[in-house]
KEKE-3310 file (N, C-alpha, C; in steps of 0.2 Angstrom, whole numbers, plus 5000, padded with zeros to 4 digits):
npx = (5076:5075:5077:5075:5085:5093:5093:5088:5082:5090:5096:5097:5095:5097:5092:5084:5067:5052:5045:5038:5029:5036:5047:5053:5067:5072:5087:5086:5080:5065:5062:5048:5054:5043:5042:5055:5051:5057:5063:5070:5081:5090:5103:5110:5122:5120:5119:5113:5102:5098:5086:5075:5066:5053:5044:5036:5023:5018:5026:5018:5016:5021:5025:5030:5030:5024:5032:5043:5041:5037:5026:5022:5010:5005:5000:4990:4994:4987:4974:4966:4970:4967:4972:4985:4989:5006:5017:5023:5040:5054:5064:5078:5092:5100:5099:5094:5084:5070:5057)
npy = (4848:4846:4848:4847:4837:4835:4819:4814:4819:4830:4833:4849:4853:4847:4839:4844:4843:4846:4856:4871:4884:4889:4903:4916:4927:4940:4936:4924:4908:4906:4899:4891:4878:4867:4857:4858:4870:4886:4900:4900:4902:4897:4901:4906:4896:4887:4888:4888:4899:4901:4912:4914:4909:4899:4897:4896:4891:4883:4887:4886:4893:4907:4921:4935:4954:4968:4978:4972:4966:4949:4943:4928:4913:4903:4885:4886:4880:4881:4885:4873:4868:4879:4890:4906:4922:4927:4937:4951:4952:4962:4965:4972:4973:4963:4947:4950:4950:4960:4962)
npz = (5192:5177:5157:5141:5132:5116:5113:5125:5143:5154:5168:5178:5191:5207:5220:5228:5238:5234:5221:5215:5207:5196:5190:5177:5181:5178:5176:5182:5187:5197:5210:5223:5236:5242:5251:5258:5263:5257:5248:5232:5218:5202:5193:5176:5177:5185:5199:5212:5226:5239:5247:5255:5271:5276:5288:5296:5290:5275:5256:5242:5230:5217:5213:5200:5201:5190:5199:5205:5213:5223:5225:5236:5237:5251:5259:5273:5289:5301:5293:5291:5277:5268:5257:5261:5256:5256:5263:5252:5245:5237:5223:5230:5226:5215:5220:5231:5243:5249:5264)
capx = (5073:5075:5076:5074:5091:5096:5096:5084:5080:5096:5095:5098:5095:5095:5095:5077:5061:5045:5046:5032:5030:5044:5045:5059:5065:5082:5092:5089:5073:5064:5054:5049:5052:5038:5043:5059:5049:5062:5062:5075:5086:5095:5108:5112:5127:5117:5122:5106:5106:5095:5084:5071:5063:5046:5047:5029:5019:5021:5026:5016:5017:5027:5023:5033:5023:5029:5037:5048:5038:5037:5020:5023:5007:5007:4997:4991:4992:4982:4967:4965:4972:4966:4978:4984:4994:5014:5020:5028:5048:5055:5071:5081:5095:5101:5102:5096:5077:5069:5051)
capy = (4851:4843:4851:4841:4839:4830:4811:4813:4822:4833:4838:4856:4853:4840:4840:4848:4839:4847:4864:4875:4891:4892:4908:4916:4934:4944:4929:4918:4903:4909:4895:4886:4870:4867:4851:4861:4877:4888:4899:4899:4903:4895:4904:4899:4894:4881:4890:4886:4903:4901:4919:4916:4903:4901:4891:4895:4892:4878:4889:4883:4897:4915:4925:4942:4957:4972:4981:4968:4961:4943:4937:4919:4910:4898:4883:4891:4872:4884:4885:4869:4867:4885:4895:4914:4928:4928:4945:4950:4954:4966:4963:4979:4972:4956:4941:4951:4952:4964:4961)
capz = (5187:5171:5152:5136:5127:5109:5113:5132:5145:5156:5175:5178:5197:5210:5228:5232:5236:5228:5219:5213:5207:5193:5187:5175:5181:5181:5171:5183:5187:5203:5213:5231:5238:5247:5256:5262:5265:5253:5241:5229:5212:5200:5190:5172:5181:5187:5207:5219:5228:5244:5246:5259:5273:5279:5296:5300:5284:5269:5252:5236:5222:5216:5205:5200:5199:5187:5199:5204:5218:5221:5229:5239:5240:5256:5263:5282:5291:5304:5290:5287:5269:5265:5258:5261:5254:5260:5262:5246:5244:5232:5224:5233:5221:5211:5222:5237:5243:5255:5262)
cpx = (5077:5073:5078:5080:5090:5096:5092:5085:5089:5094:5099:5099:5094:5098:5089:5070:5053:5045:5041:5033:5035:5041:5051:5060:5071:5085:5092:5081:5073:5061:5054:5049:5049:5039:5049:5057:5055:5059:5068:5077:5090:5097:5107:5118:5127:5117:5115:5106:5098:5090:5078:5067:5058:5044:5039:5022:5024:5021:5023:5014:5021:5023:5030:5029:5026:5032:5042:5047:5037:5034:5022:5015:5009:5000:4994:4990:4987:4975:4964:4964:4970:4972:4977:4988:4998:5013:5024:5036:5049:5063:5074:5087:5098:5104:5098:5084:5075:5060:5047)
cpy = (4848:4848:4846:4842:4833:4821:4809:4820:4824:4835:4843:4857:4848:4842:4843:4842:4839:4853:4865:4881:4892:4899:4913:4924:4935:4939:4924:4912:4907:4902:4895:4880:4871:4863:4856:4870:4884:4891:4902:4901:4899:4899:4900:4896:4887:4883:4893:4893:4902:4909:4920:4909:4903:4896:4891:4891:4885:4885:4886:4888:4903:4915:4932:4948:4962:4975:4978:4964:4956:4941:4929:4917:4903:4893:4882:4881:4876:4884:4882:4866:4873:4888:4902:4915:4931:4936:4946:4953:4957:4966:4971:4981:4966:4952:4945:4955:4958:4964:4968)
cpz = (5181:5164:5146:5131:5119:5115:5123:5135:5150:5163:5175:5185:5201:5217:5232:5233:5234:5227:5214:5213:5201:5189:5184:5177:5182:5180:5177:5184:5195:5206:5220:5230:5244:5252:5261:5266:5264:5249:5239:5223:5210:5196:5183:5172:5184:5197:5210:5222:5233:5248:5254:5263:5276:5285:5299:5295:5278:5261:5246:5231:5223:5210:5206:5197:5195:5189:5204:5210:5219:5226:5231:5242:5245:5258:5270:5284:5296:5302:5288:5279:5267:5264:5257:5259:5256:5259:5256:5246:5237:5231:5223:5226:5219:5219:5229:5240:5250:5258:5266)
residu = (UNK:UNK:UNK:UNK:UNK:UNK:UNK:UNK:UNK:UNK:UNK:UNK:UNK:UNK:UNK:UNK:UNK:UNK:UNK:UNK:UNK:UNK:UNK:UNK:UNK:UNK:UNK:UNK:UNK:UNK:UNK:UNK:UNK:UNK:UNK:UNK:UNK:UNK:UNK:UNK:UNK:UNK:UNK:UNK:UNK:UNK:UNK:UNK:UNK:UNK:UNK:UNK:UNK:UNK:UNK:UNK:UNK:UNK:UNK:UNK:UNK:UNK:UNK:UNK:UNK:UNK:UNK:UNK:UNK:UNK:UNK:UNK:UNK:UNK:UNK:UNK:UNK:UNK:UNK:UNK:UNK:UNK:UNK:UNK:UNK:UNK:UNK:UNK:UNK:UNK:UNK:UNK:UNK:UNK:UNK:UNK:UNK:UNK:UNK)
# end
Protein backbone atom coordinates (compact mmCIF):
# COMPACT_ATOMS: atom_id res chain seq x y z
CA UNK A 1 0.00 0.00 0.00
CA UNK A 2 1.27 3.06 -1.06
CA UNK A 3 0.21 6.88 -0.26
CA UNK A 4 1.18 10.01 -2.25
CA UNK A 5 3.87 12.04 -0.44
CA UNK A 6 5.75 15.54 -1.47
CA UNK A 7 8.36 14.55 -4.11
CA UNK A 8 6.40 10.65 -5.07
CA UNK A 9 4.76 8.11 -3.94
CA UNK A 10 5.51 6.27 -0.06
CA UNK A 11 4.95 2.57 0.95
CA UNK A 12 2.85 2.27 3.96
CA UNK A 13 2.83 -1.67 3.67
CA UNK A 14 4.72 -4.28 2.03
CA UNK A 15 4.83 -7.95 2.47
CA UNK A 16 1.19 -9.01 1.19
CA UNK A 17 0.22 -10.11 -2.38
CA UNK A 18 -3.16 -8.76 -3.57
CA UNK A 19 -5.50 -6.80 -1.12
CA UNK A 20 -9.07 -5.73 -1.79
CA UNK A 21 -11.61 -4.35 0.10
CA UNK A 22 -9.92 -1.45 2.07
CA UNK A 23 -12.00 -0.02 4.27
CA UNK A 24 -11.22 2.72 7.09
CA UNK A 25 -12.88 1.87 10.57
CA UNK A 26 -11.90 2.35 14.43
CA UNK A 27 -8.40 4.39 13.34
CA UNK A 28 -7.11 1.72 11.72
CA UNK A 29 -7.31 0.43 7.57
CA UNK A 30 -9.29 -2.74 7.36
CA UNK A 31 -8.71 -5.16 4.14
CA UNK A 32 -8.21 -8.85 2.60
CA UNK A 33 -5.38 -10.33 1.01
CA UNK A 34 -6.91 -12.58 -1.33
CA UNK A 35 -3.90 -14.29 -2.57
CA UNK A 36 -3.00 -15.18 1.23
CA UNK A 37 -6.64 -15.78 2.21
CA UNK A 38 -6.34 -13.02 5.19
CA UNK A 39 -8.03 -10.43 6.62
CA UNK A 40 -6.22 -7.78 8.07
CA UNK A 41 -5.28 -4.12 9.68
CA UNK A 42 -3.01 -1.63 9.69
CA UNK A 43 -2.43 0.66 12.51
CA UNK A 44 -1.39 4.23 11.94
CA UNK A 45 1.65 2.74 13.43
CA UNK A 46 2.05 1.11 10.33
CA UNK A 47 1.63 -2.57 12.72
CA UNK A 48 -0.13 -5.30 10.32
CA UNK A 49 -2.43 -7.04 12.85
CA UNK A 50 -3.60 -10.39 11.41
CA UNK A 51 -7.63 -10.73 12.58
CA UNK A 52 -8.91 -13.60 10.53
CA UNK A 53 -8.18 -16.74 7.94
CA UNK A 54 -10.32 -18.29 5.31
CA UNK A 55 -8.72 -21.89 4.39
CA UNK A 56 -11.80 -22.89 2.73
CA UNK A 57 -12.94 -19.99 0.40
CA UNK A 58 -10.84 -16.99 -1.57
CA UNK A 59 -11.70 -13.42 0.37
CA UNK A 60 -12.49 -10.64 -2.25
CA UNK A 61 -14.26 -7.59 -0.47
CA UNK A 62 -15.30 -5.94 3.39
CA UNK A 63 -17.43 -3.77 4.05
CA UNK A 64 -18.47 -2.48 7.80
CA UNK A 65 -21.93 -2.32 8.44
CA UNK A 66 -23.20 0.54 11.20
CA UNK A 67 -23.37 -1.64 13.83
CA UNK A 68 -19.94 -2.66 13.63
CA UNK A 69 -20.32 -5.77 11.50
CA UNK A 70 -17.80 -6.56 8.92
CA UNK A 71 -19.37 -8.48 5.84
CA UNK A 72 -16.33 -10.54 3.97
CA UNK A 73 -17.48 -11.28 0.41
CA UNK A 74 -15.52 -14.58 -0.98
CA UNK A 75 -14.90 -16.25 -4.40
CA UNK A 76 -16.77 -20.03 -3.73
CA UNK A 77 -14.02 -22.07 -5.98
CA UNK A 78 -16.93 -24.66 -5.31
CA UNK A 79 -19.31 -22.19 -7.50
CA UNK A 80 -17.39 -21.86 -10.33
CA UNK A 81 -16.16 -18.26 -9.99
CA UNK A 82 -19.66 -17.22 -8.29
CA UNK A 83 -19.43 -15.53 -5.31
CA UNK A 84 -21.06 -15.75 -1.83
CA UNK A 85 -21.72 -13.96 1.55
CA UNK A 86 -18.86 -14.89 4.33
CA UNK A 87 -20.42 -15.05 7.69
CA UNK A 88 -20.03 -11.52 9.17
CA UNK A 89 -17.65 -10.68 12.50
CA UNK A 90 -18.38 -8.10 14.83
CA UNK A 91 -15.73 -6.17 16.57
CA UNK A 92 -16.61 -7.58 20.40
CA UNK A 93 -13.71 -4.94 21.09
CA UNK A 94 -10.49 -3.10 19.41
CA UNK A 95 -8.37 -5.39 17.59
CA UNK A 96 -10.46 -8.50 18.48
CA UNK A 97 -13.23 -9.92 16.08
CA UNK A 98 -15.98 -12.41 17.01
CA UNK A 99 -18.16 -14.24 14.24
Amino acid sequence: MTEIAEGGLKTLFDGGRYYEGPRWHDGKLWFVDCMTRKLLSLTLARDCIEHASFADDIPCGLGVLPDGRMPASACSRSQAGGCRFMPTCRMSRPGRLTT
